[in-house]
C-alpha positions as CSV (number, residue, x, y, z in Angstrom):
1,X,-9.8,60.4,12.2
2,X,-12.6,58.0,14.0
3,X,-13.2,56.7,11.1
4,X,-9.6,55.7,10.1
5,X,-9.3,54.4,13.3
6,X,-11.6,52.1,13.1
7,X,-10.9,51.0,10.0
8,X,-7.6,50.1,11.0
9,X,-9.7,48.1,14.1
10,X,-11.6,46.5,11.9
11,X,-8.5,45.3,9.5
12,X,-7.0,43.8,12.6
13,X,-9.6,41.6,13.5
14,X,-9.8,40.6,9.7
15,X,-5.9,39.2,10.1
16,X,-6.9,37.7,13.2
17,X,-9.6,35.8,12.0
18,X,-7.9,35.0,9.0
19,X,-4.6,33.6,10.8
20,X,-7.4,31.2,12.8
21,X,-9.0,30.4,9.7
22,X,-5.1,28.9,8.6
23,X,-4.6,27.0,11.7
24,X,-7.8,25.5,11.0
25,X,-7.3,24.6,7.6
26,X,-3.7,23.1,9.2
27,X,-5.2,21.1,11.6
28,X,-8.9,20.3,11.0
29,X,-9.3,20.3,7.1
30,X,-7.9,16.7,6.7
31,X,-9.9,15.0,3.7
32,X,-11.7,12.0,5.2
33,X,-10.9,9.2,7.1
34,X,-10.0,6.0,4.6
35,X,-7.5,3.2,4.5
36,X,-6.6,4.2,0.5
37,X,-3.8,6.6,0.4
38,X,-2.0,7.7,-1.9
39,X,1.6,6.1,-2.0
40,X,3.4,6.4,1.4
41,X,6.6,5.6,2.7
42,X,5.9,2.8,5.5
43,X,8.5,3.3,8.0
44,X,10.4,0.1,8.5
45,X,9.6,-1.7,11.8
46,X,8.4,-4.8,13.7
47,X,4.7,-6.0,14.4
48,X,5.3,-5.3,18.1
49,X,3.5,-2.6,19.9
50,X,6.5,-1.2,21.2
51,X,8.3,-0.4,18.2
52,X,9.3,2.8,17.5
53,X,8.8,4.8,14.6
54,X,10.5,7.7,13.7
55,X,9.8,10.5,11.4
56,X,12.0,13.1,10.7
57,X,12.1,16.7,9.3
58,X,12.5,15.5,5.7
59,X,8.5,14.8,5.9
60,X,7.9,17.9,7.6
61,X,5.6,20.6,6.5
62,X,5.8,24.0,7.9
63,X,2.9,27.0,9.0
64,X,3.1,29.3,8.3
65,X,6.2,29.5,6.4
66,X,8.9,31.9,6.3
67,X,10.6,31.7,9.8
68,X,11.2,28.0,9.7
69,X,14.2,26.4,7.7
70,X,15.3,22.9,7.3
71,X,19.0,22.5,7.5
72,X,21.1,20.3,5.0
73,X,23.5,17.7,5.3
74,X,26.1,17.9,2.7
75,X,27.0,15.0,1.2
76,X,24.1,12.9,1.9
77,X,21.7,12.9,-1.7
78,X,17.7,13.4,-0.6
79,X,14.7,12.0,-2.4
80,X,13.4,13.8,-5.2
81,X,10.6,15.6,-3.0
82,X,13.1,17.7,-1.1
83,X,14.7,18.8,-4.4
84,X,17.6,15.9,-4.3
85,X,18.5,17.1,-0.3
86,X,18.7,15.6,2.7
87,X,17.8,17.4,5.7
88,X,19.4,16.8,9.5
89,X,17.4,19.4,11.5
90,X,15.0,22.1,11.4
91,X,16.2,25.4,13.1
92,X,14.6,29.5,13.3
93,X,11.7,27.9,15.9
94,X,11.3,30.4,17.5
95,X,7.5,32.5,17.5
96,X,4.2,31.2,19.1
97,X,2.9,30.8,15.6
98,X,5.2,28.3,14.2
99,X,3.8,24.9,13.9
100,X,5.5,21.7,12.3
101,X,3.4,19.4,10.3
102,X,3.9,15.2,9.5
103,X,0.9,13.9,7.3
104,X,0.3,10.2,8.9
105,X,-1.7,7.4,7.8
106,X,-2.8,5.0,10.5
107,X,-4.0,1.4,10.0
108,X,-4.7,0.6,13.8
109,X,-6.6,2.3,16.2
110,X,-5.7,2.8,19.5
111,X,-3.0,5.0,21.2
112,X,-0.3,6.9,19.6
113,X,2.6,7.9,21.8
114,X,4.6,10.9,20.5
115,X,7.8,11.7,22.0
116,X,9.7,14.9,20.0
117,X,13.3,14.5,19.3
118,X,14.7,18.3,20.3
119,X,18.1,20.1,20.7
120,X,17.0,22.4,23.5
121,X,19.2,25.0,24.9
122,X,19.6,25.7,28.9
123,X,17.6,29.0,28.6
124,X,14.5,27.0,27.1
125,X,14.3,24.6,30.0
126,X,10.4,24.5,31.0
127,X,9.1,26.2,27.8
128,X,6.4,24.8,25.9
129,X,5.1,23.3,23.1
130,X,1.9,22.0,22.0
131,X,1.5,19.0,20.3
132,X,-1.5,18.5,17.8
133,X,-3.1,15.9,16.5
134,X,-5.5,16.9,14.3
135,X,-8.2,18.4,16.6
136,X,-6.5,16.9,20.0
137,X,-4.1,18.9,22.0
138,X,-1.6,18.5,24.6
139,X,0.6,20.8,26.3
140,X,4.5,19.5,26.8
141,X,7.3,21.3,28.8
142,X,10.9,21.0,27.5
143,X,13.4,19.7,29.4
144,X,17.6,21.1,28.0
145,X,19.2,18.5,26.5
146,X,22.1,21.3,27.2
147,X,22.5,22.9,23.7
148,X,20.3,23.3,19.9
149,X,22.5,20.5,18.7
150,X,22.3,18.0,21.5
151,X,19.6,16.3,20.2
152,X,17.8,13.9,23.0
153,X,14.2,12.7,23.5
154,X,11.2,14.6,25.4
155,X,8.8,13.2,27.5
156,X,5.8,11.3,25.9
157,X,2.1,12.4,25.0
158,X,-0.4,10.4,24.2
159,X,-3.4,10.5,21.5
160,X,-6.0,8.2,21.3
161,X,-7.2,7.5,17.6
162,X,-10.6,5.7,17.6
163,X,-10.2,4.7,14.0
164,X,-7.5,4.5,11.0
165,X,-7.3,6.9,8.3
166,X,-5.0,10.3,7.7
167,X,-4.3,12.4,10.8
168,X,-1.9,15.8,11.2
169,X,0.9,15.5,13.8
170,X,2.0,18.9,14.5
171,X,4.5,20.5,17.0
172,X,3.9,24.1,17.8
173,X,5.1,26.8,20.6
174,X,3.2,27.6,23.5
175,X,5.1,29.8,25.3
176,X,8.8,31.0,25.2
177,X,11.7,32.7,27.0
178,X,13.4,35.8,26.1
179,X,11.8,35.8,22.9
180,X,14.6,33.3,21.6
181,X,14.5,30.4,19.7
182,X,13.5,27.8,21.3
183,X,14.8,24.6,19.8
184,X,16.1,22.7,17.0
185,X,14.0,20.0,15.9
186,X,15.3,16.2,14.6
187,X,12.1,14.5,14.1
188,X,9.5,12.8,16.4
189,X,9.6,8.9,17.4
190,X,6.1,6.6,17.6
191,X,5.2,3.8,19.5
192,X,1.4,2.4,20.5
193,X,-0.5,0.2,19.1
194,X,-1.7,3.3,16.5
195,X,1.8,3.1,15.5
196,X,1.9,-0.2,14.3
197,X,2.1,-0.2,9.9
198,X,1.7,3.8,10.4
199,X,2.5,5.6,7.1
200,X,4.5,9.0,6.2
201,X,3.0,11.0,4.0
202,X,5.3,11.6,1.2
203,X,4.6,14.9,-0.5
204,X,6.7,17.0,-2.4
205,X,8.1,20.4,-0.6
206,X,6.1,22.4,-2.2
207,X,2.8,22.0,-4.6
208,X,3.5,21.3,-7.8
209,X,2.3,23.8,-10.2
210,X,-1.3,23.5,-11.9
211,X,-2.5,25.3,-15.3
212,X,-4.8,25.8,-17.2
213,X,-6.5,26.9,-20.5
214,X,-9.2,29.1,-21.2
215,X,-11.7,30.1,-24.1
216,X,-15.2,30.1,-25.6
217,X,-17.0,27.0,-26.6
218,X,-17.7,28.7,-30.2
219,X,-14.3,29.4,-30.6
220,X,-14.9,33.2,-32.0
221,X,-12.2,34.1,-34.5
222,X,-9.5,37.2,-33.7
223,X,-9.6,37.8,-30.4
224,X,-8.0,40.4,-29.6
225,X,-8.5,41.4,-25.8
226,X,-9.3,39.3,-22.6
227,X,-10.1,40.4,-19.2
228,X,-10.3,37.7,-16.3
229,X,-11.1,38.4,-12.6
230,X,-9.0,36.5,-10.0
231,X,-10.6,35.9,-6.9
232,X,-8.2,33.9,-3.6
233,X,-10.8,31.5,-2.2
234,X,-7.7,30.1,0.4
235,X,-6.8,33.7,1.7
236,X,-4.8,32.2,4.4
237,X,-1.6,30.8,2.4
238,X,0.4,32.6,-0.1
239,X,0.3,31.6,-3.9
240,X,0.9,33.1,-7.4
241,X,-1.8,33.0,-9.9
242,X,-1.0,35.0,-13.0
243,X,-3.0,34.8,-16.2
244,X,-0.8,33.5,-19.0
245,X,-0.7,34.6,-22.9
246,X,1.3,34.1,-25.7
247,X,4.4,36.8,-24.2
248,X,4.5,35.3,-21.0
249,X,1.9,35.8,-18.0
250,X,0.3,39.0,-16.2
251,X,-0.2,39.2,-12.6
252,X,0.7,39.3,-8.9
253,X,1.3,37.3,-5.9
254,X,-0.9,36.9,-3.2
255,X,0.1,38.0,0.1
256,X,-1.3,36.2,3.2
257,X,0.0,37.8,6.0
258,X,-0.6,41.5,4.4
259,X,-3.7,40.0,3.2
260,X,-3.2,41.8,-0.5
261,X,-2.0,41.3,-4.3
262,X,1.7,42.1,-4.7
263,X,2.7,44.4,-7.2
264,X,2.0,43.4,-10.8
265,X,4.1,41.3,-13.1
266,X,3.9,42.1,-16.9
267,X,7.0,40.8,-18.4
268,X,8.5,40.2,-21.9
269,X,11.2,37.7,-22.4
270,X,14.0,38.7,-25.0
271,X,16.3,35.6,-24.6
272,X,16.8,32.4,-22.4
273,X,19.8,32.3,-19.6
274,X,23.1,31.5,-20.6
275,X,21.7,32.2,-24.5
276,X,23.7,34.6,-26.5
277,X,21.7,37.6,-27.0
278,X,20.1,38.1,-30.3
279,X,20.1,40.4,-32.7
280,X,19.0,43.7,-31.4
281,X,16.0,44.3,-33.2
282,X,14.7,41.0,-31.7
283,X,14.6,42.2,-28.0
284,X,11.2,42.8,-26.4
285,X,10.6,46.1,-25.8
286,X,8.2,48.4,-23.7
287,X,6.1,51.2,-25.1
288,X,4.5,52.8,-22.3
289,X,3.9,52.2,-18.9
290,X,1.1,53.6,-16.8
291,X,1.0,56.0,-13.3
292,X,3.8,54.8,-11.0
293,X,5.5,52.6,-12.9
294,X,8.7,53.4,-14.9
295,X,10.2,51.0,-17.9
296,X,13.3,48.3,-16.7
297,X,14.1,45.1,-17.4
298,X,15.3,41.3,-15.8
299,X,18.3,39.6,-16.7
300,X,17.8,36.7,-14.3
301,X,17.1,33.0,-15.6
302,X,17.1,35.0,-18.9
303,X,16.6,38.2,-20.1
304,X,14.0,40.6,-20.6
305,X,11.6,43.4,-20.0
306,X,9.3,44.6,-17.5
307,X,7.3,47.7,-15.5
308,X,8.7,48.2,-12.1
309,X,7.7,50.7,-9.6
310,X,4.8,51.1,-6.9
311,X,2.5,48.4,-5.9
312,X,-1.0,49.8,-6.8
313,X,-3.0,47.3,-4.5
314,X,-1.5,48.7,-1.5
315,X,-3.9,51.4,-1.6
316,X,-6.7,48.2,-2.6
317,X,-8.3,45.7,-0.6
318,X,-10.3,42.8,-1.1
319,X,-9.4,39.1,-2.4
320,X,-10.1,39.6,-6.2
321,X,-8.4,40.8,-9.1
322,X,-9.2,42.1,-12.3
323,X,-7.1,41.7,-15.2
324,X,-7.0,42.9,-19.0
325,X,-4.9,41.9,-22.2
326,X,-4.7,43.2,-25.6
327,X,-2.9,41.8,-28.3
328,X,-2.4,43.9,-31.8
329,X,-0.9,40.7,-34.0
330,X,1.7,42.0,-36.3
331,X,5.5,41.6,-38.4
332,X,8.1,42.0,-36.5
333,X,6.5,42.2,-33.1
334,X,3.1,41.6,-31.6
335,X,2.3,44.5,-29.4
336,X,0.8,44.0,-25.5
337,X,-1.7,45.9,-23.6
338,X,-1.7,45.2,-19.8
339,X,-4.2,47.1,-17.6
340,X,-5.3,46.0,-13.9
341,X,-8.8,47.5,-12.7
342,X,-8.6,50.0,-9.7
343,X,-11.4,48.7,-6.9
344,X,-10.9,52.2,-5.1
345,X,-11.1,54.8,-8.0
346,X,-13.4,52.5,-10.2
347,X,-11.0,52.6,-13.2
348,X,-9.1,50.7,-15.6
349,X,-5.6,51.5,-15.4
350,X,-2.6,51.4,-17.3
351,X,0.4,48.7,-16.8
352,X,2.2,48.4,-19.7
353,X,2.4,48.2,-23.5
354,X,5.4,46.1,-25.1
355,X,6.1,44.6,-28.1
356,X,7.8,41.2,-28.8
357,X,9.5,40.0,-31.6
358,X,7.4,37.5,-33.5
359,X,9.3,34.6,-34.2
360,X,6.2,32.4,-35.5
361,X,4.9,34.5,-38.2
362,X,1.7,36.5,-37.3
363,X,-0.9,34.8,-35.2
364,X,-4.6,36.8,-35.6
365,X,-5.8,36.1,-32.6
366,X,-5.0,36.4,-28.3
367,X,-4.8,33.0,-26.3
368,X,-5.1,33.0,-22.7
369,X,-4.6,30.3,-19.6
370,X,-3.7,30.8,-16.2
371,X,-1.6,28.5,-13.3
372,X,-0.9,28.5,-9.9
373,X,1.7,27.8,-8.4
374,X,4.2,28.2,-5.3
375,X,7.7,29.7,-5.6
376,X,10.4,28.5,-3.0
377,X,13.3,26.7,-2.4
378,X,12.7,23.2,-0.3
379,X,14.0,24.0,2.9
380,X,11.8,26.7,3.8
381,X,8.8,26.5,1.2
382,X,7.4,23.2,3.0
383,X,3.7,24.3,2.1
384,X,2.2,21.2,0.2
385,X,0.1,20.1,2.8
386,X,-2.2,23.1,2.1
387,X,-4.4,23.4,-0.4
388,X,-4.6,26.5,-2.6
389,X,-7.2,27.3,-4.7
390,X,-7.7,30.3,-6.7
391,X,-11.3,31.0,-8.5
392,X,-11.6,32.4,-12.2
393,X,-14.0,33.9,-15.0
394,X,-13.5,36.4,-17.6
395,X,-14.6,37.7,-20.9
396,X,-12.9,37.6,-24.4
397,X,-13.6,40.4,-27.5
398,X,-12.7,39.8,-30.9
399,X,-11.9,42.7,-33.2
400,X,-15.2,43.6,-34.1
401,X,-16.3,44.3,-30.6
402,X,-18.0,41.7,-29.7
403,X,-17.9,39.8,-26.4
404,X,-18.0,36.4,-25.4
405,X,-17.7,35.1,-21.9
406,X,-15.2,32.1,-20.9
407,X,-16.7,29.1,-20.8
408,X,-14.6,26.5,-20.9
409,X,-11.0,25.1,-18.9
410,X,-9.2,23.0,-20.4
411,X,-7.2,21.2,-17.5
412,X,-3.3,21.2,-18.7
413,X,-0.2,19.4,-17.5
414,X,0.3,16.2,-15.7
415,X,-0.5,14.7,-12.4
416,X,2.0,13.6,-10.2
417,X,2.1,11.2,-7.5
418,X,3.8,14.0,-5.2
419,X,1.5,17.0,-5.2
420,X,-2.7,17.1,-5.3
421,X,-4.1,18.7,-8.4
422,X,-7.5,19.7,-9.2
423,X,-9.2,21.2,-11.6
424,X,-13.6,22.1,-11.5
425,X,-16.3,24.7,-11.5
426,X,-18.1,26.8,-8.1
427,X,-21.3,26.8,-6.7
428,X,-21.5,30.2,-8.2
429,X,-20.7,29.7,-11.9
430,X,-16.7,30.2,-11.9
431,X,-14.0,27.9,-12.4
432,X,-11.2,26.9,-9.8
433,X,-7.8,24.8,-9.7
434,X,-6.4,23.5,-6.8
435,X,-2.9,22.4,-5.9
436,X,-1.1,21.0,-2.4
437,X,-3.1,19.6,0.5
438,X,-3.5,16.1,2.2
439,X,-5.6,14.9,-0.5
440,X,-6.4,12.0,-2.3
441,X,-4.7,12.5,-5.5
442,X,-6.4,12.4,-8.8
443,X,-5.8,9.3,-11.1
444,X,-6.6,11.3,-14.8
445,X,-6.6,14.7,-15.5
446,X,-10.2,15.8,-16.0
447,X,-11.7,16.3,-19.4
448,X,-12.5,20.0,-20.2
449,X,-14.8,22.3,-17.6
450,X,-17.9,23.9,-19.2
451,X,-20.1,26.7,-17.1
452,X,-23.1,28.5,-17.9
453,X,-22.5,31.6,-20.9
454,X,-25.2,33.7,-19.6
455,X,-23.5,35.8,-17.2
456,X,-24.2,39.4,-16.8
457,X,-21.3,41.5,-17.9
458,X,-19.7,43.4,-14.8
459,X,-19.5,47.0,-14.0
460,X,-15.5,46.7,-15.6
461,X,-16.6,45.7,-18.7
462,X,-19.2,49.1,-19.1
463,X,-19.1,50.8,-22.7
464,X,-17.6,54.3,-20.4
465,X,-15.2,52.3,-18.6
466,X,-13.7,50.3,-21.5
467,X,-12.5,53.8,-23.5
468,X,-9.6,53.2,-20.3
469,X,-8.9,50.2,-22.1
470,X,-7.4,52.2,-25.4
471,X,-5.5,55.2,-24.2
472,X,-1.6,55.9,-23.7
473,X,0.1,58.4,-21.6
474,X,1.1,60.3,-24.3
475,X,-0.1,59.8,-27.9
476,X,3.3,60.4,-30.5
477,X,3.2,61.4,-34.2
478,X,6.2,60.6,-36.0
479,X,6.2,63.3,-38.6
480,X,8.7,62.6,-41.7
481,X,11.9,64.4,-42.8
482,X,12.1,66.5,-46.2
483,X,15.2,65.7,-47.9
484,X,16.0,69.3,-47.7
485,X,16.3,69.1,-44.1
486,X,18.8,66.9,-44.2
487,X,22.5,68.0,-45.1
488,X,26.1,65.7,-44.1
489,X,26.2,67.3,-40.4
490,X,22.8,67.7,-39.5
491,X,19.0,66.9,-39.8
492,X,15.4,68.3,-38.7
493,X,13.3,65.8,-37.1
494,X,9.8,66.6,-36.2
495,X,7.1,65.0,-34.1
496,X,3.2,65.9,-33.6
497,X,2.2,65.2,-29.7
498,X,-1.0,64.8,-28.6
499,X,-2.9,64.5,-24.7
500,X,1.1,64.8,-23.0
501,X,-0.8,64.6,-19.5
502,X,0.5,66.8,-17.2
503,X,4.1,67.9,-15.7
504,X,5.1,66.7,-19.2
505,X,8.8,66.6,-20.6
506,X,10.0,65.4,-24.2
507,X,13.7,63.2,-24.7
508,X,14.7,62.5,-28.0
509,X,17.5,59.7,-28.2
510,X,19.4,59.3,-31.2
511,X,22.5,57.2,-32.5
512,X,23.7,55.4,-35.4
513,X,22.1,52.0,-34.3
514,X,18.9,51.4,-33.2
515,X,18.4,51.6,-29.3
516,X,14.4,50.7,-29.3
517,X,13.4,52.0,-26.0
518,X,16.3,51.1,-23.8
519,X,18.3,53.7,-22.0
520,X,21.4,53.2,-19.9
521,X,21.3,50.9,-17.1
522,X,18.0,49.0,-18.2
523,X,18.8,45.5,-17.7
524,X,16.3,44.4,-20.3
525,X,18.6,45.5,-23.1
526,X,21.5,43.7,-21.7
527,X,24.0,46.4,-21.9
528,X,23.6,45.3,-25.6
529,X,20.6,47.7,-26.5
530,X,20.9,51.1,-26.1
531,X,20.4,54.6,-27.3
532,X,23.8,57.1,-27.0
533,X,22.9,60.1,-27.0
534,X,20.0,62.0,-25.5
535,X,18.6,65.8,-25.4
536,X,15.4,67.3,-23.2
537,X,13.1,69.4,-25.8
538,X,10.5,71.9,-24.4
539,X,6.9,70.6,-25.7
540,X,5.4,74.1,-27.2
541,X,1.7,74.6,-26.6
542,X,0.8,73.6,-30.0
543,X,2.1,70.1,-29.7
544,X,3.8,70.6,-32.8
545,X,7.9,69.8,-32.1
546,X,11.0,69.8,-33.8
547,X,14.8,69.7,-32.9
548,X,17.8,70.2,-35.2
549,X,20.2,67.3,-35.0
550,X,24.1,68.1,-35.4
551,X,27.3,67.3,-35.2
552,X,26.1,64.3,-37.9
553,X,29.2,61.9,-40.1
554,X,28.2,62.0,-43.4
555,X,26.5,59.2,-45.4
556,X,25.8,57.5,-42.5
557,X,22.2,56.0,-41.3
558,X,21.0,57.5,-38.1
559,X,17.8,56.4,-36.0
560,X,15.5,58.7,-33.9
561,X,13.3,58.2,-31.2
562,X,10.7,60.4,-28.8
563,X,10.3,59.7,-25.1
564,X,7.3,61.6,-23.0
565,X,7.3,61.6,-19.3
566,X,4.6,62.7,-17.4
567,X,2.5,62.5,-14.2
568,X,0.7,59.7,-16.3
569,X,3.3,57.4,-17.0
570,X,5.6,56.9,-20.2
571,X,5.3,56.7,-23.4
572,X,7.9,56.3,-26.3
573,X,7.0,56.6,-29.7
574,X,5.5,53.3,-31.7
575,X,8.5,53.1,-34.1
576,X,12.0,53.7,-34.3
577,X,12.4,56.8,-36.8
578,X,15.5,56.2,-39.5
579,X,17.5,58.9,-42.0
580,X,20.8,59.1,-44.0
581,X,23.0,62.0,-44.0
582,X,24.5,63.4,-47.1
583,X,28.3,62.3,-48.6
């Protein structure tokens, strides 16, 4: 119990120091002090030092996010940063963490006098704020302007900027009553000489998305698994950062305030939304999937399938993930292999295994990239002026066995005046990308990355772990049907099953079409896919099962299918099983 105790302890001051670490980032991480910016919006104004400037929450940033929204004005068409909106306040300010954030760049030196533009209700009256400007601080009481949406000025604070270049103005509660919100927020306005020919900081909501392409400088031929490791190097701000292959992309969120991976993403798109669904032997289908998971599907922004169920990294710590995909190239589908290595238990473990329908004609060998990238809709996802960065290496094996590290990235995609993007190699031999933060933004996309090959394989790439790498739940046998088993009412299907791991039960699904793997209610067959009938056989000791079909039409074409659950996962049989009744 003292031990769990303390661990606990010890995972608290972790978040602590993390959450300071943020507010660092936030306030003191600005890149260097220079008069070239990217492009700005210059606020219109006079040369005179009492002109006022005023900024409001369409330039606004938010940390963390998640509390904070921006509200829109209907009617009124935004710039293309804020996703076409137009914004008239910021509400849900309301917890001592929640700072607003303007990026600034100022030409003259000398004082800056903020005054915030607030809707403050009676019940807030004396509450405070801090105002920041980048490593400067100054406390502000609030005075009721006599409701949220009586918007009226506050009193004045004054920085003094020695010399120009890019600050962070940021607004953040001090202390507050009742545990209430404390205000609505319009904007600030600027006056001072530091004012004069001061610049906004345009930057899109959100950072734009950067990606990536990875492989081996000698190009080996037929590779057919890749493993990468994922390690966070900005812990403090959520991102996504999935490795991506030719079926999609593998991999989970990060988590900053749970300081973890979310559960894992292996998906396989069927069909595009608002596309009419294809024939059904074209839809993506899962195999297997591994302890804790169970097979479903998505049928949002198109349609497909995926493993849901039980975040593994919940019972995981640490900043780094490890990855693996397997490709089998073949006609109809390509099969997938997704497995994720366990940091507790020291294991590879099973995700998934799906095939999708190969619309190309066969490709002999596995591709893989990666991105990162924010998800989030403008008005509360007002991250960009963070930077994320998420540091990778991996390994490829082509189908003789052989391995070959990664090492080369081939920056992909385009730059964009709105977001920072950046693409390079660590201190300690791994690549990175970087997108958002107040940063100068690149002119050209760099040319490809190279690092050193001679790495020392890891511990997760060990001859005895990598036999993880080829196992099932379940391993099926599809075992044919004599013709004299097969009469106009009925037929005799049998199945050899091997290694049924434990708490095992057998479901064979038939019907006169062919359901793949999709049972009722799995929204990756689109209600379109799906097997009719279904019957729980006992598994004899021998592995050796049969069942007796009845109740058949005559000359008609039935298909047949296995299903083992277990303690282990799922597993269906590799093929769809097919025979004809007699006239």
């Amino acid at each position: 119990m003292w031990w769990t105790r303390l661990n606990q302890e010890y995972m608290k001051i972790k978040f602590i120091f993390l959450i300071v670490i943020c507010f660092s980032n936030v306030f003191y991480a600005c890149s260097e002090n220079s008069s070239e910016f990217p492009e700005n919006v210059e606020i219109k104004q006079d040369d005179k030092e009492n002109s006022v400037i005023e900024i409001d929450v369409n330039r606004v940033f938010f940390s963390p996010v998640g509390r904070l929204t921006n509200v829109i004005e209907s009617g009124k068409n935004g710039e293309q940063e804020n996703q076409g909106k137009f914004y008239k306040y910021t509400k849900g300010w309301s917890n001592i963490s929640d700072t607003l954030v303007w990026g600034i760049d100022v030409i003259n030196a000398g004082e800056l006098k903020v005054v915030p533009i607030l809707g403050v209700p009676e019940v807030q009256h004396e509450s405070e704020i801090e105002l920041l400007l980048d490593n400067q601080k100054q406390l502000l009481k609030l005075k009721s302007t006599g409701g949220f949406e009586k918007f009226s000025s506050q009193d004045t604070v004054i920085f003094q900027i020695d010399k120009p270049g890019r600050y962070q103005l940021g607004m953040k509660i001090a202390s507050v009553k009742q545990n209430q919100e404390i205000a609505y927020v319009k904007g600030v306005n600027l006056t001072g000489k530091a004012a004069e020919k001061l610049k906004a900081v345009v930057l899109r909501w959100r950072p734009l998305a950067v990606h990536c392409g990875f492989r081996n400088n000698t190009d080996p031929s037929e590779v057919v698994m890749a493993v990468h490791e994922n390690t966070i190097a900005t812990p403090w701000i959520d991102c996504y950062q999935p490795i991506t292959s030719p079926f999609g992309y593998y991999g989970s969120t990060w988590n900053a305030q749970n300081q973890q991976f979310g559960g894992l993403n292996f998906s396989l798109w069927s069909f595009a939304a608002n596309a009419e669904p294809p024939a059904s032997e074209k839809f993506s289908h899962l195999i297997a999937v591994g302890e804790g998971f169970y097979i479903d599907g998505f049928n949002h922004e198109g349609t497909g399938v995926k493993a849901r169920g039980e975040n593994p990294y919940e019972k995981m710590h640490g900043t780094t993930q490890v990855l693996a995909i397997k490709k089998i190239p073949g006609i109809p589908y390509d099969v997938y292999y997704s497995y994720y290595w366990n940091t507790t238990i020291k294991r590879w473990k099973l995700l998934g295994c799906g095939k999708k329908y190969n619309k190309s004609g066969i490709i002999n060998y596995l591709t893989t990239g990666a991105f990162v990238e924010v998800p989030g809709a403008a008005e509360k996802e007002r991250s960009n002026h963070v930077l994320r960065q998420v540091d990778f290496r991996g390994w490829l094996k082509d189908s003789n066995g052989k391995w070959y590290p990664i090492n080369t990235m081939s920056p992909t995609g385009n730059l964009d005046e709105s977001s920072y993007k950046n693409w390079g190699k660590t201190k300690d031999n791994k690549f990175f990308m970087q997108t958002g933060g107040f940063n100068t933004l690149l002119s050209k996309r760099p040319e490809p990355i190279s690092i050193l090959s001679d790495i020392e394989m890891p511990e997760y790439l060990s001859s005895e772990n990598m036999k993880d790498l080829e196992k099932l739940p379940a391993t099926i046998e599809m075992l044919g049907i004599e013709s004299s088993e097969i009469t106009s009412s009925s037929a005799i299907v049998h199945f050899n099953i091997k290694e049924t791991g434990t708490n095992a039960k057998a479901y064979l699904y038939w019907d006169t079409k062919d359901g793949l793997t999709f049972v009722k209610g799995n929204k990756g067959g689109a209600g379109v896919v799906e097997w009719s009938n279904v019957q729980e056989i006992s598994i004899p000791s021998d592995g050796t099962l049969f069942y007796k079909l009845e109740n058949l039409k005559p000359n008609t074409n039935y298909y047949y299918r296995l299903q083992i659950k277990s303690d282990q996962g799922e597993t269906w049989s590799f093929d769809t099983q097919k025979f004809k009744t007699n006239f």
